[in-house]
N, C-alpha and C positions, 0 to 999 in steps of 0.2 A: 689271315692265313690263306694261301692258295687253295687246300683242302678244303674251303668253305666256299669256294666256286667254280671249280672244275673236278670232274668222278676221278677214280685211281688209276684211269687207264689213261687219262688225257693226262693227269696230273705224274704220270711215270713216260708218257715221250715227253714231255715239257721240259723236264728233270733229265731226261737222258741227252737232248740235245744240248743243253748247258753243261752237260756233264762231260759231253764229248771236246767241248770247247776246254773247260775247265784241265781236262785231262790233255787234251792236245798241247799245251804249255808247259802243263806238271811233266810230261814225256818228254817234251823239247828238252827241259830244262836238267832232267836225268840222264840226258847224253852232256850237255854241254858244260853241266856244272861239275868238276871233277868230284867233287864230294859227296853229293848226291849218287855220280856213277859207279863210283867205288860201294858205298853202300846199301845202295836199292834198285842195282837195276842189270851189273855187268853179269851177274848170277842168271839170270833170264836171257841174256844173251849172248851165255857160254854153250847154251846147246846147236850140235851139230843139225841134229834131223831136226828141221821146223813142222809137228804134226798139230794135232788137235788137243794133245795132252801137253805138249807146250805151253798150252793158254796162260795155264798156273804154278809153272814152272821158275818157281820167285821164290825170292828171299825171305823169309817168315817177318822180316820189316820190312820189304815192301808190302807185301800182302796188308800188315797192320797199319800202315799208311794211307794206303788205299781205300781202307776202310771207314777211317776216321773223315778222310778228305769227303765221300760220299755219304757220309752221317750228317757232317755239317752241312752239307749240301743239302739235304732233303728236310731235316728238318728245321733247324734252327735259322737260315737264308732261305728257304722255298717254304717251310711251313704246310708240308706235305704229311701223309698220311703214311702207314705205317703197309697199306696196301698199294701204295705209288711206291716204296720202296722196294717193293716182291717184283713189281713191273720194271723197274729201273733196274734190279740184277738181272731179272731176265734178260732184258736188252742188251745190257753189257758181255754179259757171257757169252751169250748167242753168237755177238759181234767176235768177240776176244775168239769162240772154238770158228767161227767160220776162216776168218782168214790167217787161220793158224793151220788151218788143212792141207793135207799133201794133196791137192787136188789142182786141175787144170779148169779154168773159167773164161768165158768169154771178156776179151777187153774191153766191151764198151761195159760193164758192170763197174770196173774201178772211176766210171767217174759221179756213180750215187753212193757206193760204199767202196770198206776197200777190200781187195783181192787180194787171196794165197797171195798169187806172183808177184804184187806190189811189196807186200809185208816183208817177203823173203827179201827185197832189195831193203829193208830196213834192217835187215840182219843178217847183212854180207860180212863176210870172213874178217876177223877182228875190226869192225867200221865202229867208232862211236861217233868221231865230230864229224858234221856237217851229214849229216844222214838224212832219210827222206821217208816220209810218209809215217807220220806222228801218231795222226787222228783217225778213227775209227770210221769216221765222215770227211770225203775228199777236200770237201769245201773247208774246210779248216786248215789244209795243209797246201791248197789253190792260193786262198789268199793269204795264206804265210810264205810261200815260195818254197815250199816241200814236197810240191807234189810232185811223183812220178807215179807213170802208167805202162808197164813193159805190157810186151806181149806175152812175151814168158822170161823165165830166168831159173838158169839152170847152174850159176856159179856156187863158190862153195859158200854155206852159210855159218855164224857160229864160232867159237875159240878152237885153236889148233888142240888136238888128244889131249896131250898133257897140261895143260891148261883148263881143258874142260872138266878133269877129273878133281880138280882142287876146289872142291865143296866150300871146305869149313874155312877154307882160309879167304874164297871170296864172301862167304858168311859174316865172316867178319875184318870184312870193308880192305882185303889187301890184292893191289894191284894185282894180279896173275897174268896179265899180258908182258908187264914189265919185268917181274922176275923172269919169266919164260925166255925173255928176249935176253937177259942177261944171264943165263943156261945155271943159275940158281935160285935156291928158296929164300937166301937171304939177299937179294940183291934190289930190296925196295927198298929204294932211294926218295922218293918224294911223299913219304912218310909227312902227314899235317904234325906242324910244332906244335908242343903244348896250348900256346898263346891261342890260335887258332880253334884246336879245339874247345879250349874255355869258353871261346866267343861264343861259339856255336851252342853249348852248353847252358851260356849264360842268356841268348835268345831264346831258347826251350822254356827258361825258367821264367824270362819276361812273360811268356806267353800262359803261365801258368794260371792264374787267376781269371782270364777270361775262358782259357778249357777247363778248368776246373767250374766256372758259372755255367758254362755250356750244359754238361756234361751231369751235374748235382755230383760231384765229387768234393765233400766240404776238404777232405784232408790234402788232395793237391791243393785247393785255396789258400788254405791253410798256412802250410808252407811258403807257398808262395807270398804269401802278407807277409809273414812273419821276415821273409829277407828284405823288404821294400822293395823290390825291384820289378816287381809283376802290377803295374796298375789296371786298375779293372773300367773300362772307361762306363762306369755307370755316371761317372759324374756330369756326361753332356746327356742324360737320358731323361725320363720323366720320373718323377720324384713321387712318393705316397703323396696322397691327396689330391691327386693331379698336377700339381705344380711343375712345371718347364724349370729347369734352371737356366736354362740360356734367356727365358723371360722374367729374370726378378732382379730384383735392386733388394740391396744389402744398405743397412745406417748403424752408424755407431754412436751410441749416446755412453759418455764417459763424463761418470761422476766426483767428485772430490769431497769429501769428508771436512766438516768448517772445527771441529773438535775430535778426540780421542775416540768418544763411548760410542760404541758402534757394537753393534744386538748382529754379532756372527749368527744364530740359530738360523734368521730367514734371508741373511744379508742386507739389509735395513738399515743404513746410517740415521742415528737421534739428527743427525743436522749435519747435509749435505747440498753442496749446489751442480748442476746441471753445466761444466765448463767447456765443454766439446760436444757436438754435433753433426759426425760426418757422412758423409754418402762414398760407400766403397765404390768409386768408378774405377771406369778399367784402368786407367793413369795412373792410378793410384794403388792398384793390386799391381801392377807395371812395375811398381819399384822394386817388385823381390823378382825379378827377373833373372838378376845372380846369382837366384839360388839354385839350387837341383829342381829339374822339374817334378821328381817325386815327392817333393818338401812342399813345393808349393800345389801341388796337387790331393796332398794330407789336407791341406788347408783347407783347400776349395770344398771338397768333400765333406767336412764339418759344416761350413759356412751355407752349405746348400740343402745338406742332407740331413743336420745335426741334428735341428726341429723336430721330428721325425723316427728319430732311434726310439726305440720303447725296452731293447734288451738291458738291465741294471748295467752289467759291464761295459756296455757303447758308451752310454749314459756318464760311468764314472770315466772311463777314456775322455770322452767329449770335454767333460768342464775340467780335466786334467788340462789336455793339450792347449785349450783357450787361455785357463787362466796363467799358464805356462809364456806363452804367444803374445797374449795382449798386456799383462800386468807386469809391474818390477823393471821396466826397461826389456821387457822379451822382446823375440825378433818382429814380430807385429806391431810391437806398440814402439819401438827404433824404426820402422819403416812408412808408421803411419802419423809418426808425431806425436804421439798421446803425451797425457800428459804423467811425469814422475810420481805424482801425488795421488793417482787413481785410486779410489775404494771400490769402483764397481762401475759394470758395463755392460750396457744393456744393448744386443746384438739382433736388430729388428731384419724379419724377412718379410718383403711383402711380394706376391705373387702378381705377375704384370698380365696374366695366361687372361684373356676374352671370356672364356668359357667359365673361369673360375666363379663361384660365387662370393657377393662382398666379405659375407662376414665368416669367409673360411679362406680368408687372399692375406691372411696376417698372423706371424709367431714371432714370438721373443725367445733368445734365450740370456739366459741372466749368470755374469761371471764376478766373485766378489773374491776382490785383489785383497784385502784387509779385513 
């Protein structure tokens, strides 16, 4: 964690300079991406008078947006302290009320930070595309190609009156430059289709399972598993007991039963042979390529992790999905060959990690088809 080698004050400009970059894009991107403008951002730049009370003059999601983006920032990516964060608002706000002031400044200031008069040329009279001066720090908008430096600027800034005064309807994401233009309330036409918004919707919810890990919110997780569509990418991460997965080899030993009597209690065939012996390489996990990559990523997640579950329920999940997978002709044992006649199979992990020590570099887990 960076908290563990720089104080809260080094550790809050550190954070604010990445923060400025961070945000210099998220701003870009809230002019230029219509959807984003519509709902987080055309609200802040329906005001006429640009002052110091301006700063925060946003839409209750953008504000909540903004929030979350500088949460992930500081801890979870920078691994900062909870007193880098005190530092990092302060910076930011500082920034946000200075040049949000009705105040006049010297021009050579907008080329280390930026100026009232700069700002105001970012919120000239209804401008959203192609606008100028994003970032809070010039150098960000220098080498994006956004910067300007007036001397002053005294044009109008802001949505024309009646425009301005439609709160709730730019609250909730509806054009008001566009009805305005077309001299009624219902005259928004480029209204997002259904399809579109689902999209949009249905990326929130992908994203569900890793803000919900972020975050310790089990019930977004929750959710989120429960529809498949949110994978949580712990699967390329480190594994309890040190284990790498991207450093281990996977083997299948598949058994076949030589008679009937076979002792279900511990899965134990009286008399079995040893007829397959595979090594899951990538060529070979390769073949279910056609599948969904949430299907084949169910998989991996067992196969890596599976060793490992101690809760009863993962536990009865795990030898479900396997014996489900490998045994009977399931889609594992159709994709890897096995054999029709399988009583049991025994799915070795062995850890390939340097560090690991020998006789903790090895688990089985055991799946009994009969």
């Amino acid at each position: 964690h960076l908290r563990d080698f720089v104080s809260p004050l080094m550790g809050g400009i550190i954070a604010y300079l990445i923060h400025t970059w961070v945000f210099y894009w998220f701003h870009r991107a809230r002019h230029n991406v219509y959807f984003l403008w519509l709902w987080f951002h055309q609200f802040h730049h329906s005001a006429q008078r640009i002052e110091a009370i301006t700063s925060f003059y946003k839409a209750p999601q953008e504000i909540l947006v903004d929030s979350i983006i500088m949460t992930i920032l500081l801890y979870p990516v920078l691994g900062l302290s909870k007193e880098s964060s005190v530092w990092l608002s302060g910076f930011a706000a500082f920034g946000e009320y200075v040049y949000h002031m009705n105040i006049k400044t010297p021009q050579w200031i907008g080329y280390f930070f930026q100026r009232p008069e700069a700002h105001r040329i970012h919120h000239l009279r209804n401008k959203r595309d192609h606008s100028k001066n994003y970032g809070d720090l010039p150098i960000w908008d220098i080498l994006g190609g956004t910067f300007e430096n007036p001397e002053r600027m005294d044009r109008p800034t802001g949505f024309p009156v009646e425009a301005e005064a439609r709160v709730a309807e730019m609250i909730c994401g509806r054009d008001v430059l566009l009805a305005a233009k077309h001299k009624t309330r219902h005259a928004y036409k480029e209204r997002y289709k259904f399809t579109t918004i689902a999209a949009i919707l249905w990326i929130i919810l992908g994203l569900g399972q890793s803000i919900g890990y972020v975050f310790n919110m089990p019930q977004i997780r929750g959710l989120s598993f429960a529809t498949v569509a949110s994978p949580l990418p712990l699967v390329f991460s480190v594994a309890p007991n040190g284990m790498e997965t991207f450093s281990t080899s996977f083997r299948l030993q598949v058994f076949e039963r030589l008679d009937k009597e076979c002792d279900n209690n511990d899965g134990e065939c009286t008399s079995e042979q040893l007829v397959q012996d595979t090594i899951l390489t990538p060529q070979l996990y390769g073949t279910l390529n056609d599948k969904p990559y949430n299907l084949r990523n169910a998989y991996g997640v067992l196969f890596s992790h599976g060793p490992f579950f101690q809760d009863e329920k993962l536990l009865t999940l795990r030898d479900r999905v396997l014996k489900y997978s490998l045994c009977n002709n399931g889609p594992l044992s159709r994709a890897f060959n096995l054999s029709n006649n399988t009583s049991r199979i025994v799915v070795n992990v062995h850890s390939n990690t340097k560090t690991q020590k020998p006789h903790q570099a090895d688990w089985a887990m055991y799946v009994v088809c009969h």
